[in-house]
TIRO-662497 format. One line per 8 residues: number of its first residue (from 1); for each residue x, y, z of C-alpha. Coordinates in Angstrom, 3 decimals, m for minus. Example, Ala and Ser with C-alpha at 12.3 -4.5 7.8 and 13.67 -1.06 7.14 Angstrom:
BEGIN
1	12.300:m4.500:7.800  13.670:m1.060:7.140 $
//
This chain:
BEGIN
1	62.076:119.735:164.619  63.093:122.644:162.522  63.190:124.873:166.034  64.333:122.369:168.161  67.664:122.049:165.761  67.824:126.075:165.928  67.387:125.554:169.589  70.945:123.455:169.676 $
9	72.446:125.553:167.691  72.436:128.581:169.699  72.700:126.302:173.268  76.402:125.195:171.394  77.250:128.933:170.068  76.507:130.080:173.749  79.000:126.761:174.988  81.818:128.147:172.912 $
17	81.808:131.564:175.038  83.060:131.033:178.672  80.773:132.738:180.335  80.966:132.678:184.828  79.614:135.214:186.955  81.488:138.211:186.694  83.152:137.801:183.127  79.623:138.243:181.108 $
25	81.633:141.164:178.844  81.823:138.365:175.820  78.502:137.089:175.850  76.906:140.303:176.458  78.864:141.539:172.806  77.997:138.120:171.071  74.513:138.439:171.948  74.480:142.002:171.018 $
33	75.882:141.669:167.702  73.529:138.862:166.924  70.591:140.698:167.673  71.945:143.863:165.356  72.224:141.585:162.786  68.734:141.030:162.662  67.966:144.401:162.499  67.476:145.218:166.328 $
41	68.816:147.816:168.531  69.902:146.389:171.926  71.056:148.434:174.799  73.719:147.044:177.496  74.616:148.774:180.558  77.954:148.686:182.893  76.677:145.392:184.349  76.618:143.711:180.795 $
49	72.740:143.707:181.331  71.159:143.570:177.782  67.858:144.889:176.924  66.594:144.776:173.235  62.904:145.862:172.029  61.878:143.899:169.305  58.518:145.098:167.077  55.770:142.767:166.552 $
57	55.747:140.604:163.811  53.877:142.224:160.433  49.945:142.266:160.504  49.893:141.595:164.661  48.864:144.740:166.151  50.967:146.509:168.599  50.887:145.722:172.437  52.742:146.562:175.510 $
65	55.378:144.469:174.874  55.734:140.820:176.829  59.115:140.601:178.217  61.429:137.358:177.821  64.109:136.598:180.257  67.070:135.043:181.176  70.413:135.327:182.361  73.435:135.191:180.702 $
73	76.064:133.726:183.072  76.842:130.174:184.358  78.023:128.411:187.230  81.477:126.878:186.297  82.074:123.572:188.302  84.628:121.280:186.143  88.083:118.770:186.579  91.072:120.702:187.998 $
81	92.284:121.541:184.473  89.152:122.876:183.552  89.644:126.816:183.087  86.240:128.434:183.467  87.517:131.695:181.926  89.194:129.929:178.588  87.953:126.631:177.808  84.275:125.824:176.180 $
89	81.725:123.505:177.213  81.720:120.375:175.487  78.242:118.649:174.880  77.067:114.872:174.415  73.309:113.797:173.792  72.884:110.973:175.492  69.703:108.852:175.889  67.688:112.078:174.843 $
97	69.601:114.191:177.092  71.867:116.881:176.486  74.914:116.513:178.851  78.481:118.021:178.941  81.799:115.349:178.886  81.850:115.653:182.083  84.726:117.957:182.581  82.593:121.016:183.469 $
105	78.916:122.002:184.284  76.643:122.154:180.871  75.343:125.725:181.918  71.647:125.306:180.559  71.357:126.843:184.179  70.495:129.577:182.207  71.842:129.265:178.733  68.601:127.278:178.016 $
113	66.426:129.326:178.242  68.636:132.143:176.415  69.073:129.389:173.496  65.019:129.243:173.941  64.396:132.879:173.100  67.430:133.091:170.528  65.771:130.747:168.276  62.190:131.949:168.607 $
121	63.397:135.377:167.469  66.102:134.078:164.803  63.611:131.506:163.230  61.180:134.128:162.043  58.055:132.858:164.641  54.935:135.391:164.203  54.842:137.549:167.720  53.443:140.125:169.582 $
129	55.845:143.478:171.154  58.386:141.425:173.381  61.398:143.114:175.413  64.303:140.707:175.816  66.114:141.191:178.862  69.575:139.204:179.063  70.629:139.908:182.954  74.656:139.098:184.224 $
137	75.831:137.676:187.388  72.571:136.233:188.136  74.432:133.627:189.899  76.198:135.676:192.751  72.850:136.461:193.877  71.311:138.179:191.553  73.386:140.816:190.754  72.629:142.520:187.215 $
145	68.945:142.641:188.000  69.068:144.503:190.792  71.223:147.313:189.271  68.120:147.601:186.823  65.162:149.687:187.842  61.711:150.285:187.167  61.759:151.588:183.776  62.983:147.609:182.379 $
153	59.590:146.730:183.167  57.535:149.548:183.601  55.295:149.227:180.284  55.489:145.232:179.857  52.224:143.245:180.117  53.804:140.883:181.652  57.033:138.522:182.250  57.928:134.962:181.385 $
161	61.641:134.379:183.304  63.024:130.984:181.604  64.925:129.733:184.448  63.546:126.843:185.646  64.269:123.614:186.131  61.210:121.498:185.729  59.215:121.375:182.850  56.003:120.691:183.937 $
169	55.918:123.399:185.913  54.536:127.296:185.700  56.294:128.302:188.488  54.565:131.577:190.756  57.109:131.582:193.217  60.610:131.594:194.728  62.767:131.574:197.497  64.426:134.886:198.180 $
177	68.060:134.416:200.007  69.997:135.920:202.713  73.695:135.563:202.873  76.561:136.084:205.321  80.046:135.768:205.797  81.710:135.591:209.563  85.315:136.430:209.610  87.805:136.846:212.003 $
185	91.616:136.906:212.521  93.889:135.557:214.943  97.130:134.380:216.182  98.736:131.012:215.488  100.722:128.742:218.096  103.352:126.004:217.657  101.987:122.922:218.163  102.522:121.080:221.740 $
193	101.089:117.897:220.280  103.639:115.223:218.263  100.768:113.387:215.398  99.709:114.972:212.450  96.731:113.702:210.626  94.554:115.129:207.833  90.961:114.248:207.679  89.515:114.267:204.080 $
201	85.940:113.806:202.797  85.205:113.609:199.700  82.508:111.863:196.865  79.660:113.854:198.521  76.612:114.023:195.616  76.374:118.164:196.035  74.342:119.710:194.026  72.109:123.114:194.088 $
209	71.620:124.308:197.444  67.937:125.857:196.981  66.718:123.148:194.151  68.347:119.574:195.868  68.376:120.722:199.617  64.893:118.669:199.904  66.398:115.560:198.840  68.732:115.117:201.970 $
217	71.954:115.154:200.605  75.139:115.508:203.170  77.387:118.545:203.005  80.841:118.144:203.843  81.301:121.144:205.748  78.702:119.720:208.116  80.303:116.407:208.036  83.518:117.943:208.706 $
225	81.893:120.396:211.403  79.879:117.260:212.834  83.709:115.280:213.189  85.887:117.640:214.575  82.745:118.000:217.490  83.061:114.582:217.884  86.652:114.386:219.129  86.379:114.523:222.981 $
233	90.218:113.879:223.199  92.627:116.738:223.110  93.516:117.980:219.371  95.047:120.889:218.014  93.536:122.479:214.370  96.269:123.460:211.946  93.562:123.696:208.652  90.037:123.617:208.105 $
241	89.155:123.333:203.965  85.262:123.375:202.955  85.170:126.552:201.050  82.572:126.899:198.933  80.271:128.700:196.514  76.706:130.113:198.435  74.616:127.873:195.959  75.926:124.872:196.203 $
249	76.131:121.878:198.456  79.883:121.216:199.674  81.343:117.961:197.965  84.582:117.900:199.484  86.461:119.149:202.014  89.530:118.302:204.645  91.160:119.677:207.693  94.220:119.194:209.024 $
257	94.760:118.175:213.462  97.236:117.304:215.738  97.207:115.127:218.787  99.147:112.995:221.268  100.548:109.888:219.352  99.062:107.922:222.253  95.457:108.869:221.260  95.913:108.058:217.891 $
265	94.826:104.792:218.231  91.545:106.459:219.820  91.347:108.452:217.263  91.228:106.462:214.308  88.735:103.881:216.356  86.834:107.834:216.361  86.831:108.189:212.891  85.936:104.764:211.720 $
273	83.155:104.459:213.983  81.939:107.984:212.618  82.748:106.705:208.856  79.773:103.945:209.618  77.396:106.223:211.201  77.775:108.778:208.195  77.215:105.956:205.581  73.783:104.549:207.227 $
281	72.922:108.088:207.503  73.212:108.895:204.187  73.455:105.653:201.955  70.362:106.590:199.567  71.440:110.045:198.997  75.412:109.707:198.936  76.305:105.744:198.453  80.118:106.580:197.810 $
289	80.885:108.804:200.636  84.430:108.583:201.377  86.432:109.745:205.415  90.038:108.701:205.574  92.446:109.708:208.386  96.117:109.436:207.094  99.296:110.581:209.166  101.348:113.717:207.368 $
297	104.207:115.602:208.808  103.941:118.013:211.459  102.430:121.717:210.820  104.558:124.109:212.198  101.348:126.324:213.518  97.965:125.796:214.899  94.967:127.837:216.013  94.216:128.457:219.789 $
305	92.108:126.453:221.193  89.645:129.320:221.931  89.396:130.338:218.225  89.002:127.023:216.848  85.802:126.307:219.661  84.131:129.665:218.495  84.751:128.868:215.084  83.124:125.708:215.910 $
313	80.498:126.896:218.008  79.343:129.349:215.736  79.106:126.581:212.447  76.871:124.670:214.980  74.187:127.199:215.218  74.242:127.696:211.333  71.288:125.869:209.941  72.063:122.945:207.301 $
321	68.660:121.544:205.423  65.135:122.038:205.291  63.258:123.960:208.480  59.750:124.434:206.843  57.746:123.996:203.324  56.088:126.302:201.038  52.737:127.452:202.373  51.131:127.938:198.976 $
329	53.005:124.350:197.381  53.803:122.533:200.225  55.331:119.474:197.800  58.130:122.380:197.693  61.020:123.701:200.529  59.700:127.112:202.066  62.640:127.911:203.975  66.198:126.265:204.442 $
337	69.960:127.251:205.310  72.854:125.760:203.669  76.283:125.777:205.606  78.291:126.613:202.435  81.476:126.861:203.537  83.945:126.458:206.824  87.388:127.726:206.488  90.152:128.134:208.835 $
345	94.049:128.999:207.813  96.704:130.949:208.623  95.456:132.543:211.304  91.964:133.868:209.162  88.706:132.092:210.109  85.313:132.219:207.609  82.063:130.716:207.670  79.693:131.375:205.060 $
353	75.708:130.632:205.565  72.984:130.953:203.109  69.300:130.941:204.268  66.371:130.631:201.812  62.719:131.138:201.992  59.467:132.047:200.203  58.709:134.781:202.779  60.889:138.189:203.575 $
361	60.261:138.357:207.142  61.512:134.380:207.797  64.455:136.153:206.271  64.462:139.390:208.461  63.926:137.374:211.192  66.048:134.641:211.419  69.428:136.433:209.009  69.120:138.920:212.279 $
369	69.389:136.179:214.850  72.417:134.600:212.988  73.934:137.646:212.526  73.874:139.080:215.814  75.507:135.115:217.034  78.409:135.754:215.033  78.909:139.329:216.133  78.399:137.657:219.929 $
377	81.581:135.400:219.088  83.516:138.205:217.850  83.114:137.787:213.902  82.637:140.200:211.949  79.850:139.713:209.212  79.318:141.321:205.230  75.901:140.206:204.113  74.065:140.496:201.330 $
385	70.276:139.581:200.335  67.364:139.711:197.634  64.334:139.463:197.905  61.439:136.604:198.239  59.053:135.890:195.214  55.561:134.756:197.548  53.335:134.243:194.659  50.089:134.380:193.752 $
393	48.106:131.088:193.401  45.558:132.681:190.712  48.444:134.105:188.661  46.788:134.677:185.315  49.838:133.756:183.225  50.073:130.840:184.987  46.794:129.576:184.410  47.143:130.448:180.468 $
401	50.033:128.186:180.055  48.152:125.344:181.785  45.476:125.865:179.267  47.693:125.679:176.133  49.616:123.192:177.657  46.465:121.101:177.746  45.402:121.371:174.257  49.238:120.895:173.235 $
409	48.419:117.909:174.967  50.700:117.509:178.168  50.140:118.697:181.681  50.894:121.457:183.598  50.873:122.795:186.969  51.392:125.656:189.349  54.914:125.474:191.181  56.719:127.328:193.231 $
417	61.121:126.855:193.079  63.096:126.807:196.387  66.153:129.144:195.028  66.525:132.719:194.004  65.213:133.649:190.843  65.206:136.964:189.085  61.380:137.351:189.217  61.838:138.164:192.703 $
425	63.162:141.468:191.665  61.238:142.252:188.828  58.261:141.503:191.234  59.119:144.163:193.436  59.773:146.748:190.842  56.192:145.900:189.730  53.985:144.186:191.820  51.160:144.650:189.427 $
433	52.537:142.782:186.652  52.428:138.923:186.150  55.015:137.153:186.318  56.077:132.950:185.591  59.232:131.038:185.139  59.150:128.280:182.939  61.843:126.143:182.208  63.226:122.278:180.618 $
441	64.273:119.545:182.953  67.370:120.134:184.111  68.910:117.437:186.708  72.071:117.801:188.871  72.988:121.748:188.365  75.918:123.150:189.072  77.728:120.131:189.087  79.167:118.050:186.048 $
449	76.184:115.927:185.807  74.109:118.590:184.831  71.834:117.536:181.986  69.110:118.930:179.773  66.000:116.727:178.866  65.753:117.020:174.936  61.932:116.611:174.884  61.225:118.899:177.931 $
457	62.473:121.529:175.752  61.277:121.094:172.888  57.977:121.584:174.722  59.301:124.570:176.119  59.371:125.781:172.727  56.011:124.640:171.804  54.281:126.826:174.739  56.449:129.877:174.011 $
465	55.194:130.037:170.505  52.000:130.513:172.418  52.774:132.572:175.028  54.686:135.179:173.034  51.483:135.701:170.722  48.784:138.133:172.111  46.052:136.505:173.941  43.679:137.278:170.938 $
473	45.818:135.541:168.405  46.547:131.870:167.458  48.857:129.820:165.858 $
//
């Protein structure tokens, strides 16, 4: 109980420090100074990467060092007054979770597991050698890891990344992710149509693209996408709005047409009968789905009809959900796209697309295909990609913390995680060394309902007290 309470104390200290991708200068100092004060020399680079050394506790012999880690950055999701660079996360335990008030994401995506190794080290827990490594902008695709190189890892008996999400779970593998953006710029029109409408969609579930994208959910850049294909009677676009982070499922989203005010009748009769498909389609996943059509004043511009169809065209051959599952844990996705956001205003058209998978050359493969499609319909395209994680189904670190987890008395077993986790990278900058994630239950990240089961962590704990000793020594 004793760690568990040190545990919540540094989850809320890291809450008080905003902390998004990109702005990890504050943390990176907070964490530093804390670590100084207990007598430690960290070292941060220009990324705000942290890596501290920390001696093995008195009368436990010295090792090559097991490395803990985590990263230090959040995605912020919140209300429209919530200010990810200013205002702190406010938490609630409810019904033995940990939760925010629902005005912003809780960020144990990853501040759990840096809250995990914080209070191991501050509460004074017998060790063996460990290297902490605190990586930034994990979130933007893994950014501050892959500005580190060999030497972070070249002497470490192994790693233990405490990102996960489940629990239960010694994960071996991970999705590695491929991501482009199409853009392209044109000319706008006046309109030669008389009826403006704007089409909005919102109360979409979201969620994590990689981690939810097997449970089905809709995406409302496909929704929208899957709509505007749907109108066979002549329309104009003014505005497309799905814009969206990579790693996360579109909630919301609207555009903005024109037609004949003698189709608008047709139209609507369009829309409803769409509305109904939609819900039957989706009424497990995303009950409160919401498509109105409302009249607004006329835009004074709209896209050609040839950029808005390419635009189109090009979404269409984006893929949107699950293709294939893991070939070493097939109860997990292998490989997947997510169509994270469709934009089109003032004259600029974007498209992003993010494909996942457990193996490197699905992602050679198949990022080349989409790539050269966009290029064929005149986009140009910025992408950007990290590796796979394919794992090892004997992994011996894995198989250790199945066997304390047994005689701590709870089960365990091997996993693999369909999003992009560091380990990917430190994988490839040793492919020799063993490597896990473990995490705590965490539900609904990167959106508001994000929550933290209380017990699943404070058997996270439990194992680590294990798993940072040397594999002669017991508690």
């Amino acid at each position: 109980m004793e760690l568990m309470e040190r545990f919540l104390t540094e989850f809320e200290a890291l809450c008080r420090i905003p902390r998004p991708s990109g702005s990890e200068k504050q943390i990176c100092a907070y964490l530093a100074r804390r670590l100084r004060e207990m007598g430690l020399n960290p070292v941060s680079d220009a990324h705000w990467n942290l890596i501290c050394d920390v001696p093995p506790t008195e009368g436990i012999p010295s090792t090559p060092p097991l490395a803990l880690q985590a990263h230090i950055d959040m995605v912020c999701v919140g209300a429209e007054d919530y200010d990810p660079q200013r205002d702190p996360i406010h938490t609630e335990i409810r019904d033995g979770w940990l939760c925010s008030d629902g005005r912003s994401t809780l960020g144990a995506d990853c501040g759990a597991g840096v809250a995990a190794m914080m209070a191991i080290l501050s509460g004074g827990h017998p060790h063996g050698a460990l290297r902490l490594i605190f990586t930034a902008n994990e979130e933007m695709g893994l950014v501050g890891a892959r500005q580190l190189d060999a030497s972070a890892v070249e002497d470490c008996a192994g790693l233990i990344n405490l990102d996960g999400f489940h629990g239960d779970r010694a994960v071996i593998s991970s999705a590695g992710g491929y991501r482009l953006i199409f853009r392209r710029q044109c000319g706008m029109l006046p309109p030669t149509m008389d009826r403006g409408f704007r089409i909005q969609i919102k109360g979409l579930r979201g969620g994590h693209s990689g981690d939810d994208i097997g449970e089905g959910r809709a995406n409302a850049a496909r929704l929208l996408l899957w709509l505007l294909q749907a109108i066979e009677l002549p329309y104009e676009l003014s505005e497309l709005n799905a814009r969206g982070a990579f790693n996360v499922i579109r909630t919301s989203g609207s555009a903005v047409i024109l037609t004949d005010h003698r189709d608008e009748l047709a139209l609507r009769e369009l829309v409803s009968l769409f509305t109904q498909g939609i819900h039957d389609l989706y009424r497990k996943t995303d009950p409160e789905i919401s498509i109105t059509l409302e009249t607004i004043p006329l835009p004074d511009q709209v896209f050609p009809a040839n950029e808005r169809d390419d635009l189109l065209a090009l979404a269409g051959i984006i893929p949107c959900g699950v293709d294939r599952m893991h070939p070493i844990c097939p109860d997990c996705v292998g490989s997947s796209g997510n169509l994270a956001s469709l934009w089109a205003s003032n004259g600029a058209l974007e498209l992003r697309s993010f494909l996942r998978s457990e193996s490197n050359e699905y992602l050679d493969q198949h990022g080349s295909y989409y790539r050269e499609a966009g290029k064929g319909f005149g986009f140009t395209e910025e992408e950007m990609r990290y590796p796979a994680w394919p794992g090892d189904p004997d992994n011996p670190m894995a198989r250790r913390c199945i066997e304390i987890s047994a005689r701590q008395g709870r089960s365990m077993s091997i996993g693999a995680v369909h999003a992009g986790l560091e380990t990917s990278v430190f994988h490839a900058l040793r492919p020799d060394m063993p490597v896990i994630s473990l995490g705590g239950d965490i539900l609904d990240p990167h959106t508001v309902r994000e929550r933290l089961r209380l017990q699943s962590a404070e058997e996270l704990l439990a194992l680590l007290l294990e798993m940072v000793l040397p594999l002669n020594h017991t508690l």
